[in-house]
C-alpha positions as CSV (number, residue, x, y, z in Angstrom):
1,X,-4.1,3.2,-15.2
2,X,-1.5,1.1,-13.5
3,X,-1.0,-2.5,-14.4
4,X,0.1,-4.7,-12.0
5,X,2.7,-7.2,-13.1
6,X,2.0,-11.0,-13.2
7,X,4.1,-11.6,-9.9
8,X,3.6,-14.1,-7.3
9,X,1.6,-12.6,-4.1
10,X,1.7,-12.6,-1.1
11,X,-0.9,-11.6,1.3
12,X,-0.1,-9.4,4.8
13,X,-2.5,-8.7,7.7
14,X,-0.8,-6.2,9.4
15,X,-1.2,-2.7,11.2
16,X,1.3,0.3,10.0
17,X,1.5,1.2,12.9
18,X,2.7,-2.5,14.3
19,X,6.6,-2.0,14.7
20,X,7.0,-5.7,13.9
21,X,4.8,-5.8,10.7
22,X,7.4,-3.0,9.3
23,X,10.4,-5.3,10.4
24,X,9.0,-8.2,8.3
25,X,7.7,-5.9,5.5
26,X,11.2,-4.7,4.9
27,X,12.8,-7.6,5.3
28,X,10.9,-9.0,2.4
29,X,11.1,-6.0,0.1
30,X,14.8,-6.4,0.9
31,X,15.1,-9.8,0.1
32,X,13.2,-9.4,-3.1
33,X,15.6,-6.5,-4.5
34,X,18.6,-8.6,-3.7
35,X,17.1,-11.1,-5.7
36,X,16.0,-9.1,-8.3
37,X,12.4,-10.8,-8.1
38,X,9.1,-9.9,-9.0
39,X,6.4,-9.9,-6.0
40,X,3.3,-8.8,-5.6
41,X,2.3,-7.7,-2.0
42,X,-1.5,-7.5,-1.1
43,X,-2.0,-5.6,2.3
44,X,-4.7,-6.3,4.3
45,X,-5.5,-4.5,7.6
46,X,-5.0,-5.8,11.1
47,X,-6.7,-2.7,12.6
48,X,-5.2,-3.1,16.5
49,X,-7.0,0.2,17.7
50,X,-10.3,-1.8,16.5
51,X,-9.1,-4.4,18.2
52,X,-8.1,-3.1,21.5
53,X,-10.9,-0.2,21.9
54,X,-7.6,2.8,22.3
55,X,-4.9,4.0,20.4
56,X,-1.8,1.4,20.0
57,X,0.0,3.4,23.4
58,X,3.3,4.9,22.9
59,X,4.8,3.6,25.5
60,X,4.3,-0.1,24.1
61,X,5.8,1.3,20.3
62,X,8.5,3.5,21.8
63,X,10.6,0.3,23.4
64,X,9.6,-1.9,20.2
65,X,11.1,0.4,17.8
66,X,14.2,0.7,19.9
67,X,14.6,-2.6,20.4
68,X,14.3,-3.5,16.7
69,X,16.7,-0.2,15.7
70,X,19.1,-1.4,17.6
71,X,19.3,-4.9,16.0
72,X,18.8,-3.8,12.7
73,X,20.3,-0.1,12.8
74,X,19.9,-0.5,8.3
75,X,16.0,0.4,9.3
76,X,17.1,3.9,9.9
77,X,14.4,3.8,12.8
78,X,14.4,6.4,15.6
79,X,12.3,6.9,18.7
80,X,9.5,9.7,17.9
81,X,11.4,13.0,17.7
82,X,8.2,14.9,16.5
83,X,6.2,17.1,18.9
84,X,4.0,15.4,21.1
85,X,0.6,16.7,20.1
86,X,1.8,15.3,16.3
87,X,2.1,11.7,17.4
88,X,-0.6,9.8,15.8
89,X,-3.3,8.5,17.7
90,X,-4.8,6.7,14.8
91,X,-3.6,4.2,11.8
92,X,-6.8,3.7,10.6
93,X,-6.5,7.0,7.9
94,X,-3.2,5.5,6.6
95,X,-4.8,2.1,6.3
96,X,-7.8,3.0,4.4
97,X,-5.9,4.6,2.4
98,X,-3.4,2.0,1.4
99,X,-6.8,0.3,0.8
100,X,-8.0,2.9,-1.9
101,X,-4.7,2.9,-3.7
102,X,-5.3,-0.7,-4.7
103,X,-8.0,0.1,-7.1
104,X,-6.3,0.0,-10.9
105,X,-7.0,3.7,-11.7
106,X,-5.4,4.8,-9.0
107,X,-2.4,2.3,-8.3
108,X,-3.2,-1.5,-8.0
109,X,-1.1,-3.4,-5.5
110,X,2.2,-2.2,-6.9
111,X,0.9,1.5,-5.8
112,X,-0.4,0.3,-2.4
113,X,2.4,-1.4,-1.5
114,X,4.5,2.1,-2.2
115,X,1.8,3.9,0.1
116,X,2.5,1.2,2.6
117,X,6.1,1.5,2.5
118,X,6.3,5.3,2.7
119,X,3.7,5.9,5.4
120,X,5.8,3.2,7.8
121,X,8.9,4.8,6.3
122,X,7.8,7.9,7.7
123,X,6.2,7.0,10.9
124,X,9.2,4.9,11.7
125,X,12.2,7.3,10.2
126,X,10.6,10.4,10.0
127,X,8.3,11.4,13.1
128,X,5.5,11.9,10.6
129,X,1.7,12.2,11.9
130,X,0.8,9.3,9.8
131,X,-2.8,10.3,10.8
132,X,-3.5,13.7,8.9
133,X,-5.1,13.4,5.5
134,X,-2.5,16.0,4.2
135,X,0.5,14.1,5.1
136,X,-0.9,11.3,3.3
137,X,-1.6,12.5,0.6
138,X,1.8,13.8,0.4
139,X,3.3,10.6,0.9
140,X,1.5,9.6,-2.0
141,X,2.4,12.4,-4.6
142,X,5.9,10.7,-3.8
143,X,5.1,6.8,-4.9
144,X,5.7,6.7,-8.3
145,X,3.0,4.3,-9.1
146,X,0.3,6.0,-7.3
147,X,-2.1,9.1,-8.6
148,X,-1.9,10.9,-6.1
149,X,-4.9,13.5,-7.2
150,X,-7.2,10.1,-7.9
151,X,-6.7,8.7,-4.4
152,X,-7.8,12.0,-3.1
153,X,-10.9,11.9,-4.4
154,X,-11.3,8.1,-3.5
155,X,-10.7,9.2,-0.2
156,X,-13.2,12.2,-0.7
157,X,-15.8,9.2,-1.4
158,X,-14.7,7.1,1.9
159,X,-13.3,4.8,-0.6
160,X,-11.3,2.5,1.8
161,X,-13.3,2.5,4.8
162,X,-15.3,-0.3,4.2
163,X,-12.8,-2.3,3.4
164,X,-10.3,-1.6,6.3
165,X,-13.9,-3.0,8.8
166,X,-14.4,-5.7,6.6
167,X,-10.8,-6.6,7.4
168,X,-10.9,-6.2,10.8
169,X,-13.9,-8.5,10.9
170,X,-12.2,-11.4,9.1
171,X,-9.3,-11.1,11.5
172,X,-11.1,-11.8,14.5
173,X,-11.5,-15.3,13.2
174,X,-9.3,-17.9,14.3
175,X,-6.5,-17.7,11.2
176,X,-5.2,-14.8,11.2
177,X,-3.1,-13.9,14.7
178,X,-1.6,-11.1,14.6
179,X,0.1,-8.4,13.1
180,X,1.7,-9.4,11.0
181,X,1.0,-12.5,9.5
182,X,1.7,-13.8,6.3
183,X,-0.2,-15.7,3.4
184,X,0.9,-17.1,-0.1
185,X,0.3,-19.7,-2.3
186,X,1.3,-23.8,-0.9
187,X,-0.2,-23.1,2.4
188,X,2.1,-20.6,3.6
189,X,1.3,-19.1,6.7
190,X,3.4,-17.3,9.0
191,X,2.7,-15.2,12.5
192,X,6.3,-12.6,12.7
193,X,8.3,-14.6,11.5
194,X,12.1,-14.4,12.0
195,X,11.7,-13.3,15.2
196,X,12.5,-14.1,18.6
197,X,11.3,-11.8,21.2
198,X,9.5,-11.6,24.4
199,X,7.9,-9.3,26.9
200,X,9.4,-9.2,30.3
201,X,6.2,-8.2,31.7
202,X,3.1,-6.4,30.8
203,X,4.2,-3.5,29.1
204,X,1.6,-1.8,31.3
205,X,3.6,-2.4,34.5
206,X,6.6,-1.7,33.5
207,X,7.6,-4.6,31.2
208,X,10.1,-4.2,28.1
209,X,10.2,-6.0,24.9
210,X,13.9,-8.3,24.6
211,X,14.3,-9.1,21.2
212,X,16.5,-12.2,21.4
213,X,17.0,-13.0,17.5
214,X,16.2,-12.0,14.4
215,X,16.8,-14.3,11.3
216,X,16.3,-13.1,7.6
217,X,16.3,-16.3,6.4
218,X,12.2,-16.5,6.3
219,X,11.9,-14.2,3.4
220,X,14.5,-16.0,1.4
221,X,12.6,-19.5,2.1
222,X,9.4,-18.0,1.0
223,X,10.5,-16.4,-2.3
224,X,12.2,-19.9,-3.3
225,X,8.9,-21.4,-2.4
226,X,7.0,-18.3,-4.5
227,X,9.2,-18.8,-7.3
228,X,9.8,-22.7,-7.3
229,X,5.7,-23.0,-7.6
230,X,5.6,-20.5,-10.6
């Protein structure tokens, strides 16, 4: 059984595959290991294929994760070089999963937060189809605080599933916006936060994403505020 340490937490709505919600994800696992901190992420999903009734399109990702790679080349993001009947056409697998992994036997929210990282690390770097139940479960034989042979039979069981919709439902309320968005402890609440970006049109006409700015500087404010409050 895995034990998760007594670290401040912080709470994330988000959707893997959300090219912004793996921009602030890192940035915060980055700022953390810098530090030398403990922390304690708690994913919760931000299902936007629930949301928008169709797969998150490719052509909305594609110029998002180019836009963000080039700003922040340390991602070691690429545009999908996979073949194109591997793309994903659904997150939902990879969230329920990171779902699963939180129960103690299996990984807690140390493990989860390792399933999280490698699936976007994959999608994002490595033109993985983040939506086939083998890759997953490869990812996870990887994580070094997650059973790997335990999550497949959660997973056997639909462990996750219900979860994942009960998410989804709470995030169609008015406090959570978007992917991502950010909880902790003092009233913290943040909606992508570092950046500056905009569409220059409907990305289904045509429009590109123009990421303006991106400050780190978020991440550092909220660990001081994590750590002042301990």
């Amino acid at each position: 059984m895995v034990n998760d340490t007594a670290a401040p937490t912080v709470t994330v709505w988000s959707d893997i595959g959300c090219p912004w919600a793996s921009l602030a994800l890192h940035t915060l696992h980055a700022a953390a290991e810098r530090r030398q901190v403990a922390l304690a992420i708690d994913h919760r999903a931000f299902p936007l294929e629930l949301f928008n009734r169709e797969p998150t399109p490719k052509f909305i990702v594609d110029p998002e994760v180019q836009a963000i790679a080039a700003h922040r080349p340390e991602l070691g993001w690429r545009l999908w070089n996979g073949p194109a009947h591997a793309y994903p056409v659904t997150t939902l697998p990879a969230l329920e999963a990171v779902q699963a992994a939180k129960d103690p036997g299996i990984g807690g929210l140390r493990g989860s937060d390792e399933l999280d990282s490698a699936l976007r690390r994959a999608f994002y770097a490595d033109s993985r189809c983040i939506s086939v139940h083998a890759v997953i479960l490869d990812l996870a034989e990887r994580c070094e605080h997650v059973d790997a042979k335990a999550l497949a039979a959660a997973l056997a069981r639909g462990s996750g599933r219900a979860e994942v919709y009960e998410q989804w439902g709470t995030a169609e309320g008015p406090q959570i916006q978007g992917s991502p968005h950010f909880f902790a402890a003092g009233g913290y609440a943040s909606h992508n936060p570092g950046a500056t970006f905009t569409w220059t049109g409907s990305p289904y006409e045509g429009g590109l994403p123009r990421l303006d700015a991106y400050s780190t500087a978020w991440a550092d404010e909220l660990l001081d505020t994590l750590h002042r409050d301990q």
